[in-house]
N, CA, C and O of each residue as an XYZ file, in Angstrom:
480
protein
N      92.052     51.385    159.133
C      93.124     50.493    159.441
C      92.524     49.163    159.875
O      91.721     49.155    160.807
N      92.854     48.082    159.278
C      92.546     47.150    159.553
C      92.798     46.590    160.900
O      93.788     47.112    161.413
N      91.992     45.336    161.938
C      92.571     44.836    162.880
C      92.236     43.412    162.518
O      91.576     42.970    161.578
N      92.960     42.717    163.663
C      93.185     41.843    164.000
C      91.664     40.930    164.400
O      90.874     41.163    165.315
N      91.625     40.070    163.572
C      90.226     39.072    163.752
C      89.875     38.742    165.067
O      88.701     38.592    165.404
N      91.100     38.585    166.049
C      90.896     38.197    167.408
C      90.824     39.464    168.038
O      90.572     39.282    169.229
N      90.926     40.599    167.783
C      89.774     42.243    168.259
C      88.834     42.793    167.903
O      88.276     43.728    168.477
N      88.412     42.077    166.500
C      87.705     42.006    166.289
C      86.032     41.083    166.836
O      84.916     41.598    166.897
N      86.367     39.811    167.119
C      85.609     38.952    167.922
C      85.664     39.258    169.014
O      84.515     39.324    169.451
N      86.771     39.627    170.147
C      86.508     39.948    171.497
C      86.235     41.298    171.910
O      86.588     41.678    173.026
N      85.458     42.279    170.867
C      85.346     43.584    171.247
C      86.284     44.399    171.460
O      85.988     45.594    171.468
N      87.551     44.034    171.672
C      88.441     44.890    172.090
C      88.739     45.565    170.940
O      89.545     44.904    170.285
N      88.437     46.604    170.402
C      88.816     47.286    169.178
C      89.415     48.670    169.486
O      88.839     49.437    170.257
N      90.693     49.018    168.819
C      91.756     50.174    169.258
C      90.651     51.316    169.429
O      89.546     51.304    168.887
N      91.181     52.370    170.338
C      89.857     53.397    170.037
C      90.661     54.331    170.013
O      91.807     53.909    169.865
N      90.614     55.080    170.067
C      91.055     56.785    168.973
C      90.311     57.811    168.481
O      89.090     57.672    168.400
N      90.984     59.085    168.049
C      90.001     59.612    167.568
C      88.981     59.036    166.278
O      89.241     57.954    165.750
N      87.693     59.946    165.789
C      87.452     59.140    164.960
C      87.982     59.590    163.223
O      88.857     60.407    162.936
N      87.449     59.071    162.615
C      87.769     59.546    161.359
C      87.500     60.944    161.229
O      88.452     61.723    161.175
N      86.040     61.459    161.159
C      86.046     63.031    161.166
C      87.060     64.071    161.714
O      87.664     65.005    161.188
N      87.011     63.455    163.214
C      87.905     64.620    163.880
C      89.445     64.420    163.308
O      90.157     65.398    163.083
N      89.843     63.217    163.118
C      91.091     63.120    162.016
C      91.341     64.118    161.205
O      92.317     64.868    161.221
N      90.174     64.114    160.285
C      89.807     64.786    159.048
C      90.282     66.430    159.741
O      91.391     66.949    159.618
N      89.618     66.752    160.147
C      89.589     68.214    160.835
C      90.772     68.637    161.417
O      91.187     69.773    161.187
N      91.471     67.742    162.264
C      92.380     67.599    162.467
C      93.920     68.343    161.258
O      94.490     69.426    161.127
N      93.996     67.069    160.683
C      94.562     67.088    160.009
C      94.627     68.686    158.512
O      95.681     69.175    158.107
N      93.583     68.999    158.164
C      93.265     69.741    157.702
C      93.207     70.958    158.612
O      93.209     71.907    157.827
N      93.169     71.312    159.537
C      93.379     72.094    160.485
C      94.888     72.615    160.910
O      95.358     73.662    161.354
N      95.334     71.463    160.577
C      96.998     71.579    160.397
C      97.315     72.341    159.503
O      98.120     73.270    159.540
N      96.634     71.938    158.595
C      97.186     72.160    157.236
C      96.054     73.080    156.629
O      95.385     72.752    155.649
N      95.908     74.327    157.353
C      94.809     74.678    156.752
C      95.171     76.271    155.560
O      94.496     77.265    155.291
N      96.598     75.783    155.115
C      96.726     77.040    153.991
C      96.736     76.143    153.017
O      97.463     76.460    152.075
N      96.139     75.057    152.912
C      96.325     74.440    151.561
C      95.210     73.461    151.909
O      94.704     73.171    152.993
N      94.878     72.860    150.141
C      93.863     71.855    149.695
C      94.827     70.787    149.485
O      96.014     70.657    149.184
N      93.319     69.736    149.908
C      93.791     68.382    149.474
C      92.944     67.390    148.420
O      91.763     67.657    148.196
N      93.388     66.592    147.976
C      92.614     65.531    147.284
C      92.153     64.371    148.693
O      92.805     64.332    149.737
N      91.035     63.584    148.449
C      90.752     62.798    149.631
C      91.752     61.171    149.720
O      91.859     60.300    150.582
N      92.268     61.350    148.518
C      93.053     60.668    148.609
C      94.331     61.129    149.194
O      94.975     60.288    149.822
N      94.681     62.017    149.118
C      95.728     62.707    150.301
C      95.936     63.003    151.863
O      96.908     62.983    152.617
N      94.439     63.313    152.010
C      93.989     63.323    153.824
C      93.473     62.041    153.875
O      92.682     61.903    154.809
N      93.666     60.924    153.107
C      93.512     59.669    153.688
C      94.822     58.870    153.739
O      95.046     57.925    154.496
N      95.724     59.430    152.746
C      97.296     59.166    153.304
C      97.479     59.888    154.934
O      97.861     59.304    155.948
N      97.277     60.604    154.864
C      97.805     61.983    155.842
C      97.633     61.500    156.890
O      98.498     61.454    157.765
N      96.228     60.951    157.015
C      95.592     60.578    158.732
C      95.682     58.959    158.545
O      95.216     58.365    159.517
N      96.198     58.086    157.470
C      96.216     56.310    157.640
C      95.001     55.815    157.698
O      94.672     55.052    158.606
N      93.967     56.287    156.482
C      92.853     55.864    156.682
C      92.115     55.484    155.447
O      92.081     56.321    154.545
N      91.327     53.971    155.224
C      91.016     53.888    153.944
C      90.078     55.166    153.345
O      89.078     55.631    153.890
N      90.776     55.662    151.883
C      89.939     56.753    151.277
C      88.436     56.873    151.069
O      87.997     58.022    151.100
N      87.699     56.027    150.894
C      86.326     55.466    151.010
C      85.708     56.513    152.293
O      85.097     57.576    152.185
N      86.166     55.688    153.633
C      85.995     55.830    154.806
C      85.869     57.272    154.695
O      84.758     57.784    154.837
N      87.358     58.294    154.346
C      87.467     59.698    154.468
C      86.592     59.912    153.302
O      85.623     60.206    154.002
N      86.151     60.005    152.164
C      84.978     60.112    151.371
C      84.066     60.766    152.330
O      84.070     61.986    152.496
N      83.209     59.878    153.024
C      82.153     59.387    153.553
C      82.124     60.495    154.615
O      81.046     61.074    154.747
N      83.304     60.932    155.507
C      83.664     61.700    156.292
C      83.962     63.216    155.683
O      84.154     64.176    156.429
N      83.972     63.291    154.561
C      84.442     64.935    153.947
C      82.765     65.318    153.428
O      82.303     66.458    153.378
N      82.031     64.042    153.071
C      80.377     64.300    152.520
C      79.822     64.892    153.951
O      79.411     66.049    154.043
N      79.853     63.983    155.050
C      79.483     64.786    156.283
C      79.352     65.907    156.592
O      78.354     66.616    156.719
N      81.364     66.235    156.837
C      81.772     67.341    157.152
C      80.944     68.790    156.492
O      80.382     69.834    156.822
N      81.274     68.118    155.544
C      80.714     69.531    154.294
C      79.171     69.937    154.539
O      78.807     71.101    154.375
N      78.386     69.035    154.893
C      77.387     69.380    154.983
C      76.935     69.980    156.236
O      75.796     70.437    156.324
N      77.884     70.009    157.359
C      77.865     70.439    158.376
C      78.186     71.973    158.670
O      77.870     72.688    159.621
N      79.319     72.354    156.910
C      79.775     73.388    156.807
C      81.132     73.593    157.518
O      81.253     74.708    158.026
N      82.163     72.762    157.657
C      83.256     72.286    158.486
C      84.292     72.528    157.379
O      85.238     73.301    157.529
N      84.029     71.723    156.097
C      84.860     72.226    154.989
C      84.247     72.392    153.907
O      83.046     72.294    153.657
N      85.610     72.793    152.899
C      84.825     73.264    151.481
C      85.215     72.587    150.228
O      86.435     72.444    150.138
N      84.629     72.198    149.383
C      85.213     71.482    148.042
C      85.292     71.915    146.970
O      84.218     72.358    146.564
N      86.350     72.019    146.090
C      86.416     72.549    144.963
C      87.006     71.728    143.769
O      88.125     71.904    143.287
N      86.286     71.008    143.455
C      86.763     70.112    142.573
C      86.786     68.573    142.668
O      85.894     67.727    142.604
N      88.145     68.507    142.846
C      88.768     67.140    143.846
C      89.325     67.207    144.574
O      89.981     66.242    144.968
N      89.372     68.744    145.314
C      90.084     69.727    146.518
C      88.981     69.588    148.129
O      87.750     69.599    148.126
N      89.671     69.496    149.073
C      88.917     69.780    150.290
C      89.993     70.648    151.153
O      91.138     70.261    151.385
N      89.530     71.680    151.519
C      90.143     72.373    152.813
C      89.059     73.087    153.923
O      87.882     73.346    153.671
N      89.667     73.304    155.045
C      89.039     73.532    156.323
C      88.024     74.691    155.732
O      88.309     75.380    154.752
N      86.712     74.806    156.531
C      86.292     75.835    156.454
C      87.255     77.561    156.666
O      88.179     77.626    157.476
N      86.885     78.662    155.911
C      87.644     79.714    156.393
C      86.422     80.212    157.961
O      86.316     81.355    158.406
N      85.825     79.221    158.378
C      84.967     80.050    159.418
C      85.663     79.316    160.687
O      85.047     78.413    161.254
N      86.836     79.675    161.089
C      87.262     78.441    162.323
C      86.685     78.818    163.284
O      87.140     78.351    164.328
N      85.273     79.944    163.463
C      85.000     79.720    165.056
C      84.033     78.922    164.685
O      83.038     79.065    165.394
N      83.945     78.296    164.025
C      82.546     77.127    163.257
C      83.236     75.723    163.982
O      82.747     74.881    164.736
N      84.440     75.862    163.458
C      85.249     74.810    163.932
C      85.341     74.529    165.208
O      84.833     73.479    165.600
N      86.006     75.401    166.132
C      85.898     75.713    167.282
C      84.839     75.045    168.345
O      84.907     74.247    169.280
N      83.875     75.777    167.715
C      82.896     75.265    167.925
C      81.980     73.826    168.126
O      81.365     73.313    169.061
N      82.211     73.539    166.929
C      82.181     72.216    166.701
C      82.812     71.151    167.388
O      82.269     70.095    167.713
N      84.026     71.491    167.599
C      84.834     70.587    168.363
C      84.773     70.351    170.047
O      85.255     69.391    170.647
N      83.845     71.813    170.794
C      83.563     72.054    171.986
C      82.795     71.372    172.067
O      82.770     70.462    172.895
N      81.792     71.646    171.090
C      80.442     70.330    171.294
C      80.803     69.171    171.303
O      80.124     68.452    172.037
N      81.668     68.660    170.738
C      82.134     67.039    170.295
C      82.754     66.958    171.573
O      82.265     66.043    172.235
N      83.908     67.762    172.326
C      84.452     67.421    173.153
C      83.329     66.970    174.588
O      83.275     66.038    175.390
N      82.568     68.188    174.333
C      81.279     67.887    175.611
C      80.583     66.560    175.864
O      80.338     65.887    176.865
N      80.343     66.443    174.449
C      78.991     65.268    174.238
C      80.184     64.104    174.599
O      79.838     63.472    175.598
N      81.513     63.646    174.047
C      82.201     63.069    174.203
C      82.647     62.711    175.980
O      82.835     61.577    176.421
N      82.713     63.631    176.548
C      83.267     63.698    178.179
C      81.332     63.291    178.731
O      81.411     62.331    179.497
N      80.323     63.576    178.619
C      79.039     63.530    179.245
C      79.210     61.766    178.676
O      78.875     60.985    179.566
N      79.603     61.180    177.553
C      79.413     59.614    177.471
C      79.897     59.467    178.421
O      79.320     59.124    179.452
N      81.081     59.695    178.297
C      82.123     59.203    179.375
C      81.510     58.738    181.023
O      81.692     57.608    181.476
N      80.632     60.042    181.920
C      80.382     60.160    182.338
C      78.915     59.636    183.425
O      78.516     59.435    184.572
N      78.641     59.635    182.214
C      77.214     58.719    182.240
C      76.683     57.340    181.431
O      75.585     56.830    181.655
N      77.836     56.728    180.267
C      77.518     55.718    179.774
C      76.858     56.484    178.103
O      76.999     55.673    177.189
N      76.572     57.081    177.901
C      76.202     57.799    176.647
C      74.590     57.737    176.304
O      74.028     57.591    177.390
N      73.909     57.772    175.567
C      72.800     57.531    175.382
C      72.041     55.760    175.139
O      72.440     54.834    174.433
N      71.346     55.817    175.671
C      70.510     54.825    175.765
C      69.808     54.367    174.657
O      68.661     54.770    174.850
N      69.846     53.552    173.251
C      69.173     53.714    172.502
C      67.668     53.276    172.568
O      66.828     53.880    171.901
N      67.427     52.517    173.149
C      65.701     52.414    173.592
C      65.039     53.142    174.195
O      63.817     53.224    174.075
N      65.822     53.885    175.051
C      64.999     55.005    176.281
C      65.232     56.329    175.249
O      64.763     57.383    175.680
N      65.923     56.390    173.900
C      65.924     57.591    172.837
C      64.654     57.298    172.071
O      63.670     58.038    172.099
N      64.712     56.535    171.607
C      63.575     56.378    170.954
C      62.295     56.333    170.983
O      61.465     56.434    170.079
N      62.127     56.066    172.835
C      60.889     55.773    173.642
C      60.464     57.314    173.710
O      59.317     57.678    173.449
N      61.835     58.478    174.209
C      61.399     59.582    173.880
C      61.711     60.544    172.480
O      61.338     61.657    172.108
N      62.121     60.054    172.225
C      62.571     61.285    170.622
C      60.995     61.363    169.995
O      60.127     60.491    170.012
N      60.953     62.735    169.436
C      60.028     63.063    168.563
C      59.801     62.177    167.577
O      60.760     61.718    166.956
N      58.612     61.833    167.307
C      58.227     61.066    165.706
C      58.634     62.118    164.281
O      58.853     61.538    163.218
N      58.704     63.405    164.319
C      59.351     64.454    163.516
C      60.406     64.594    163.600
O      61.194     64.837    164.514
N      60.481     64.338    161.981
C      62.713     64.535    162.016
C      62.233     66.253    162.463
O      61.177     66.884    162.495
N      63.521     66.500    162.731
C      64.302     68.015    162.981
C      64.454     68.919    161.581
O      65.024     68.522    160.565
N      63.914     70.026    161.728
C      64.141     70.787    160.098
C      65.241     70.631    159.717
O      65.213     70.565    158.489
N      66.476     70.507    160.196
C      67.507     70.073    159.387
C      67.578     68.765    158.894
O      67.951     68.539    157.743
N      67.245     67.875    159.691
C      67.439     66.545    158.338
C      66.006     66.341    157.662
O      65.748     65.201    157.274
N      64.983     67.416    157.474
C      64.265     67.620    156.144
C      64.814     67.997    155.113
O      65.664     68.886    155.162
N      64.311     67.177    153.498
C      64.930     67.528    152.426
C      63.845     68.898    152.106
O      62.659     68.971    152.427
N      64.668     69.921    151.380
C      64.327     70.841    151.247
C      64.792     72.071    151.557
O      64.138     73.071    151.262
Protein backbone atom coordinates (compact mmCIF):
# COMPACT_ATOMS: atom_id res chain seq x y z
CA UNK A 1 0.00 0.00 0.00
CA UNK A 2 1.28 3.00 -0.94
CA UNK A 3 1.94 6.18 1.49
CA UNK A 4 2.05 9.43 1.61
CA UNK A 5 5.51 11.26 0.53
CA UNK A 6 5.26 13.35 3.72
CA UNK A 7 5.54 9.62 5.81
CA UNK A 8 7.49 8.77 3.89
CA UNK A 9 10.28 11.64 4.51
CA UNK A 10 9.41 12.02 8.20
CA UNK A 11 9.75 8.33 9.12
CA UNK A 12 6.50 8.06 10.30
CA UNK A 13 5.46 5.03 8.28
CA UNK A 14 1.98 3.03 9.23
CA UNK A 15 3.19 -0.13 11.01
CA UNK A 16 1.24 -3.33 11.05
CA UNK A 17 1.59 -6.61 10.62
CA UNK A 18 4.02 -7.54 8.02
CA UNK A 19 3.41 -8.96 4.73
CA UNK A 20 4.34 -12.63 5.66
CA UNK A 21 2.35 -12.85 8.71
CA UNK A 22 -0.55 -11.33 6.44
CA UNK A 23 0.17 -14.08 4.16
CA UNK A 24 -0.24 -16.74 6.93
CA UNK A 25 -2.73 -15.06 8.26
CA UNK A 26 -4.90 -14.86 5.74
CA UNK A 27 -4.33 -18.31 4.40
CA UNK A 28 -4.78 -19.61 7.78
CA UNK A 29 -8.20 -18.36 7.49
CA UNK A 30 -8.70 -19.83 4.67
CA UNK A 31 -6.94 -22.84 5.03
CA UNK A 32 -9.48 -25.45 3.13
CA UNK A 33 -8.68 -23.88 0.01
CA UNK A 34 -5.84 -22.61 -2.54
CA UNK A 35 -5.04 -19.48 -3.85
CA UNK A 36 -3.42 -17.78 -6.81
CA UNK A 37 -0.88 -14.94 -5.42
CA UNK A 38 -2.73 -12.78 -7.08
CA UNK A 39 -5.67 -13.55 -4.87
CA UNK A 40 -3.90 -13.42 -1.31
CA UNK A 41 -2.67 -10.18 -2.58
CA UNK A 42 -6.27 -9.00 -3.15
CA UNK A 43 -7.22 -10.71 0.14
CA UNK A 44 -4.59 -9.01 2.47
CA UNK A 45 -4.36 -5.26 0.08
CA UNK A 46 -1.04 -5.88 -0.93
CA UNK A 47 1.01 -5.30 -4.13
CA UNK A 48 1.29 -9.02 -5.75
CA UNK A 49 5.08 -8.70 -6.36
CA UNK A 50 5.55 -7.94 -2.64
CA UNK A 51 3.27 -11.30 -1.76
CA UNK A 52 5.42 -13.19 -4.55
CA UNK A 53 8.46 -12.47 -2.67
CA UNK A 54 6.66 -13.43 0.64
CA UNK A 55 5.07 -16.97 -0.58
CA UNK A 56 9.09 -17.72 -2.09
CA UNK A 57 10.08 -17.20 1.65
CA UNK A 58 7.36 -18.80 3.25
CA UNK A 59 7.75 -21.94 1.24
CA UNK A 60 11.07 -22.32 1.88
CA UNK A 61 10.58 -22.14 5.43
CA UNK A 62 8.00 -24.94 4.84
CA UNK A 63 4.94 -22.63 6.05
CA UNK A 64 3.18 -23.30 2.70
CA UNK A 65 2.78 -25.36 -0.31
CA UNK A 66 2.58 -24.68 -4.14
CA UNK A 67 1.00 -26.36 -6.74
CA UNK A 68 1.04 -24.76 -9.77
CA UNK A 69 -0.21 -21.18 -9.52
CA UNK A 70 -1.89 -22.46 -6.19
CA UNK A 71 -0.54 -21.60 -2.58
CA UNK A 72 -2.13 -22.95 0.62
CA UNK A 73 -1.10 -23.18 4.33
CA UNK A 74 1.10 -25.87 5.21
CA UNK A 75 -1.05 -29.18 6.35
CA UNK A 76 1.67 -29.15 9.36
CA UNK A 77 -0.05 -26.26 11.59
CA UNK A 78 2.04 -27.10 14.61
CA UNK A 79 4.88 -25.79 12.11
CA UNK A 80 2.78 -22.85 11.99
CA UNK A 81 2.15 -22.50 15.45
CA UNK A 82 5.21 -22.55 15.95
CA UNK A 83 6.48 -20.27 13.84
CA UNK A 84 4.34 -17.66 14.88
CA UNK A 85 5.48 -18.18 18.79
CA UNK A 86 8.85 -17.48 17.63
CA UNK A 87 7.84 -14.38 15.63
CA UNK A 88 5.67 -13.34 18.43
CA UNK A 89 8.81 -13.71 20.95
CA UNK A 90 11.52 -12.21 18.85
CA UNK A 91 8.85 -9.48 18.09
CA UNK A 92 7.91 -8.60 22.05
CA UNK A 93 12.14 -9.05 23.05
CA UNK A 94 12.50 -5.89 20.13
CA UNK A 95 10.05 -4.32 21.78
CA UNK A 96 11.72 -4.68 24.91
CA UNK A 97 15.12 -4.07 24.40
CA UNK A 98 15.31 -1.99 21.12
CA UNK A 99 15.97 -5.17 18.82
CA UNK A 100 19.27 -6.06 17.57
CA UNK A 101 22.10 -3.95 17.11
CA UNK A 102 23.45 -4.22 13.68
CA UNK A 103 27.17 -3.45 14.34
CA UNK A 104 27.47 -5.17 17.72
CA UNK A 105 25.81 -8.42 15.25
CA UNK A 106 28.25 -8.40 13.11
CA UNK A 107 31.16 -7.60 15.50
CA UNK A 108 29.86 -10.94 16.92
CA UNK A 109 28.17 -13.26 14.34
CA UNK A 110 30.15 -16.10 12.98
CA UNK A 111 32.16 -15.53 9.66
CA UNK A 112 30.21 -19.10 8.63
CA UNK A 113 26.83 -18.90 7.20
CA UNK A 114 24.60 -21.47 9.19
CA UNK A 115 23.99 -24.96 7.32
CA UNK A 116 20.82 -23.78 6.39
CA UNK A 117 21.58 -20.85 4.28
CA UNK A 118 24.31 -23.22 2.57
CA UNK A 119 23.46 -24.14 -0.99
CA UNK A 120 23.28 -27.70 -1.06
Amino acid sequence: MPVRIEEFETGELPQGPSIPVQVITFLHANRDRAFTRSEIATGIDADPNTVGTALSRLKSRDLVRHKGKYWALTDDLERVSDAYDLHAISQRLDEEDGGIDPAKWDATAPDEPHPSEQDG
